[in-house]
N, C-alpha and C positions, 0 to 999 in steps of 0.2 A: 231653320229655326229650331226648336227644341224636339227632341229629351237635351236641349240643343243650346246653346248659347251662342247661335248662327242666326241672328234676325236680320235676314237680307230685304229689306224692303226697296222694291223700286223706288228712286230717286224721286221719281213724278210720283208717287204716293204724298210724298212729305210736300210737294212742291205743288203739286194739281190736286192732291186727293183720291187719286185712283179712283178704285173701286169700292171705296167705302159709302157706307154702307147699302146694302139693296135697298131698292125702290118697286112699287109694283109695276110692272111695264105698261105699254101702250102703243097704239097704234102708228106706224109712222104717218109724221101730219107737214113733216119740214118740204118746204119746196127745194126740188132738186132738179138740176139740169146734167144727165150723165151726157158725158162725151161719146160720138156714135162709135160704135165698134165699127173695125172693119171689120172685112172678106176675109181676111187669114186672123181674125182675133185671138185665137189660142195660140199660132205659132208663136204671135207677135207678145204676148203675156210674159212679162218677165218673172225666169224662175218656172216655167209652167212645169215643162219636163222634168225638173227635178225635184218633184215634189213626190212622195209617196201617197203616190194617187189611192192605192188597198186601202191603207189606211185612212185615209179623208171619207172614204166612200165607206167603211164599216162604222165612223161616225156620225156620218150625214143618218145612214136607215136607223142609227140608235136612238135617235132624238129629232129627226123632222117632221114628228106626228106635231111637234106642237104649233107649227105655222098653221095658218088662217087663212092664208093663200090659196085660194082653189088651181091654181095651175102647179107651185109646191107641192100642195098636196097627193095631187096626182102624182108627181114624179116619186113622193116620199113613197107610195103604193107601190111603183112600180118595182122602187130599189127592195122594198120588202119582200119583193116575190123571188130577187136574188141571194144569192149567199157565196163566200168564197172566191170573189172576183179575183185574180190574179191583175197586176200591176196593168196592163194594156187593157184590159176588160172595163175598170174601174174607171181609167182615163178616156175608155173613151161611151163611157158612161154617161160621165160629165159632159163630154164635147158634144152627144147628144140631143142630152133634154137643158141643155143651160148656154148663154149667149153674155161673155161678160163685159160691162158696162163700167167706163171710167168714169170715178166721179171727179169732180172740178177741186185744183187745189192738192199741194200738199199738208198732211197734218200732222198728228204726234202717234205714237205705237210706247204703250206702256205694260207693263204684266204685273200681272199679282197672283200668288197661290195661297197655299189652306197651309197654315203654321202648326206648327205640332209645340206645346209648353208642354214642360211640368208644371203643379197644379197643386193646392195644398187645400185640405176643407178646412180649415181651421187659419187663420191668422199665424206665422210662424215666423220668426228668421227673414228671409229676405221676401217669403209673399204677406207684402203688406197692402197690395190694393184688392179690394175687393170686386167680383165679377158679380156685377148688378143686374136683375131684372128690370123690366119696365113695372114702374109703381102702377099702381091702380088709379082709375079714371084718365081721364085726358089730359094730353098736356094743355097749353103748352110749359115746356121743362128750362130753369133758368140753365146756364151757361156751363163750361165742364169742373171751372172751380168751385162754384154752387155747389153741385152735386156734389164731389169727392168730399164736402164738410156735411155732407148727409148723415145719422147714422148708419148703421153699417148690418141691422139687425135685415135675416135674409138674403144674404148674399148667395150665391150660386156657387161661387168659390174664391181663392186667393191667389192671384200671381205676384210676380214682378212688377212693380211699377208701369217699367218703362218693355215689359212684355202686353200687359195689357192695351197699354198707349197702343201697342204695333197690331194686336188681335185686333184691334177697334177699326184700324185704317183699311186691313184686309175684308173684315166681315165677318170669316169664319174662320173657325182653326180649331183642332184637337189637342183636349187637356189631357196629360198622363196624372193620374194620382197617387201616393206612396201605395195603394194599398193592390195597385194593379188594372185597376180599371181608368177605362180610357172612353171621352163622352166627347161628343162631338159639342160645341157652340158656334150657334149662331145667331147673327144681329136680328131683333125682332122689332126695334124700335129706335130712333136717336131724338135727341134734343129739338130736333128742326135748323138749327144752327149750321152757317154753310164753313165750309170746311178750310182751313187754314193752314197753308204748308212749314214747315219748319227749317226748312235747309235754309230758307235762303234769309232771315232772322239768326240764324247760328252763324251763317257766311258773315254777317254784316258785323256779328260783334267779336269775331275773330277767335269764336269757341273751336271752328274747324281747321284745320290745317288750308294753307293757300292750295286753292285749285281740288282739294278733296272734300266734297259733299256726296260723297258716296253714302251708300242705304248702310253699309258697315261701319264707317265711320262715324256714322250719326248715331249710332246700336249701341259702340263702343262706348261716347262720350254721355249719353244716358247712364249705360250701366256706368262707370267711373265715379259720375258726380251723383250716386242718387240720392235722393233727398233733397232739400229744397230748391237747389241749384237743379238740377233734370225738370223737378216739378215746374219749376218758373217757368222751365222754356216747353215743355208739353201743352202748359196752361196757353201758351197761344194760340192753340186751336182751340176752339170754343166749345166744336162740337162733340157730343159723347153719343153713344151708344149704349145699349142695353141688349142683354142676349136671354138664350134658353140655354140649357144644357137636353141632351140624348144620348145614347146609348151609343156608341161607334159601332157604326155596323160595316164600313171596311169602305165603302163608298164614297165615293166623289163628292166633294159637296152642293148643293142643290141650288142652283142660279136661282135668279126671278122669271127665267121662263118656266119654271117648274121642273127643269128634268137634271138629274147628276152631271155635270160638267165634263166631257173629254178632255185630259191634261192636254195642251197644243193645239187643240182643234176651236173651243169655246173664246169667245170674245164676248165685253162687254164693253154695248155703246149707248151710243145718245138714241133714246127710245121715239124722241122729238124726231128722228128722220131714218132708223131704222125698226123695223117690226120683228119679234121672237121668232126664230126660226129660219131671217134670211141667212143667205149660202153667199160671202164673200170669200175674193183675193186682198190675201195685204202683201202689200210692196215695201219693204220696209229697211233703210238701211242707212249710214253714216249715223252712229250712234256715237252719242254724248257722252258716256261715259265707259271708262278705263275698262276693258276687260271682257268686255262687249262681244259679242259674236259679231258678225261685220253686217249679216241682214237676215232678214227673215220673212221666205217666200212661201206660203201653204193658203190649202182653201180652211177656212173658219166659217163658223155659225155663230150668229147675235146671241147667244142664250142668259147674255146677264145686262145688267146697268150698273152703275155707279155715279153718287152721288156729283162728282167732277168729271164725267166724262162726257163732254159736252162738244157736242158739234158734228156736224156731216161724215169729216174726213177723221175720227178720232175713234182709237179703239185701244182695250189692255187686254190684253192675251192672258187668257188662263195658265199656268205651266206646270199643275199640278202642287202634290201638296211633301211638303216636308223640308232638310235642306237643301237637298239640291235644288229644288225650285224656288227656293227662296234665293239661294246665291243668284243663280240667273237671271231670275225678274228682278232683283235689284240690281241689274245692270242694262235692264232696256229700256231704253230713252232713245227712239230713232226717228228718222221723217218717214214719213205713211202717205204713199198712194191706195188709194183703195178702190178695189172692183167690186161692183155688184154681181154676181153671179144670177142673172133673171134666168128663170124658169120659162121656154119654149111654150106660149100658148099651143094649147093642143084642141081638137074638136075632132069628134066621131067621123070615120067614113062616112063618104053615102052609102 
């Protein structure tokens, strides 16, 4: 996405809603039944071996203080007291203190990252929407064409239309502004309103090309038509957003479990049956759209939610922030088995 006019959004953003916007998390409460692991469960894990175990393993000790987990916890201790794992060290690390558990079902694997605009404080040329705080007092907030006939006194800044539309479905994303400075936003509050996808509303009325409801296709025919043609079909998501701006301080952006995201390691799911901090496998592959990487095998951590991501078996992948990760998470859309990685209860010698 920007300094960028690359706004790659996952297909399942417009379609499911990703990861817009954070939620506070919570505890997992959903009833699960994992499939028993066997005796060879790591051999037998697809993709295990070729995964860059170093690196899973220098992300798990960056950010597993935040589980609640007292057997996690313990092992996040123990990873802290290592440093420098070489690829076999790391793996078998993992094989260890974790024992991974199939869950029931296949589901969906989507991605989302941190967008980089250009940014204007002033009303200008082509930034004519405004980047809104949340008003004062409580909502609740009427619908997203309500608001955009708000005035406009207070804004935070001015983008793109149909960049803003794409900032809001993400979460977060970094503004550039002419004058050099570069502020991080992030969503602080939305409407309450549940999220509404748009591809398949553009599909139906024959605005995309047959068979093309790509994240860039849909970028393209926004930017093209903007003005009340883009606005019409934006307005079909109800839901809006409201952010902060910060200071870019060079950093990852900050999930709902509190901690900065690892690009490729971070997942955000249904809080309803996973808890901040757990250690999963995603399985992931026959993806639905053009261009696609064929599958995607590593260990991840819960560290975010989103407002559509809903269910046991469902997760979107972090892939970091800028275009490159924008082009790629707007191409994954695949089917998701998912392991639990449990933590090996452990208890004191006698």
């Amino acid at each position: 996405m920007s300094p960028r006019r690359l706004a790659a959004l996952a297909m399942a953003l417009f379609v499911a809603g990703c990861a817009t916007p954070k939620s506070s998390p919570g505890p997992a409460t959903g009833p699960l039944s994992p499939i028993p692991a066997p005796s060879d469960a790591w051999s037998a894990l697809p993709g295990w071996r070729d995964d860059d175990h170093a690196a899973a393993f220098a992300a798990f000790a960056s950010v597993c203080g935040i589980s609640v987990n007292p057997d996690l916890a313990r092992v996040c201790r123990e990873a802290r007291t290592r440093s420098g794992l070489d690829e076999a060290q790391a793996r078998a690390f993992f094989e260890a203190n974790f024992r991974p558990e199939l869950l029931p079902d296949v589901g969906t694997l989507t991605a989302y990252f941190a967008p980089e605009y250009q940014a204007s404080q002033f009303p200008q040329g082509d930034f004519t929407a405004p980047l809104r705080q949340k008003p004062a007092g409580a909502g609740p907030f009427p619908d997203r064409a309500t608001i955009e006939a708000w005035p406009t006194a207070g804004a935070l800044a001015w983008l793109r239309p149909e960049e803003l539309f794409l900032l809001q479905v993400q979460g977060s994303g970094v503004l550039d502004f002419p004058d050099g400075r570069r502020m991080k936003a992030a969503v602080t509050a939305t409407n309450g309103l549940p999220f509404t996808g748009i591809a398949r509303p553009m599909q139906a009325q024959g605005l995309l090309a047959p068979g093309d409801t790509s994240a860039e296709a849909i970028r393209v025919w926004l930017e093209a038509h903007r003005g009340p043609a883009a606005d019409a079909i934006m307005r079909l998501n109800p839901r809006y957003a409201f952010f902060r701006l910060s200071p870019d301080d060079g950093n990852p952006p900050v999930g709902a479990g509190g901690v900065p995201l690892p690009a490729g390691r971070a997942a955000a799911v249904d809080p309803a049956f996973h808890a901040m901090g757990d250690l999963m496998w995603i399985d992931a592959d026959q993806p639905a759209l053009a261009g696609a990487r064929p599958k995607y095998q590593r260990v991840v951590m819960a560290l975010d939610v989103g407002g559509a991501i809903k269910g046991a078996v469902r997760a979107d992948l972090f892939l970091g922030q800028g275009p490159g990760a924008g082009l790629e998470a707007g191409r994954v859309r695949h089917n998701l088995r998912l392991y639990r990685l449990v933590p090996l209860a452990w208890t004191s010698p006698p």
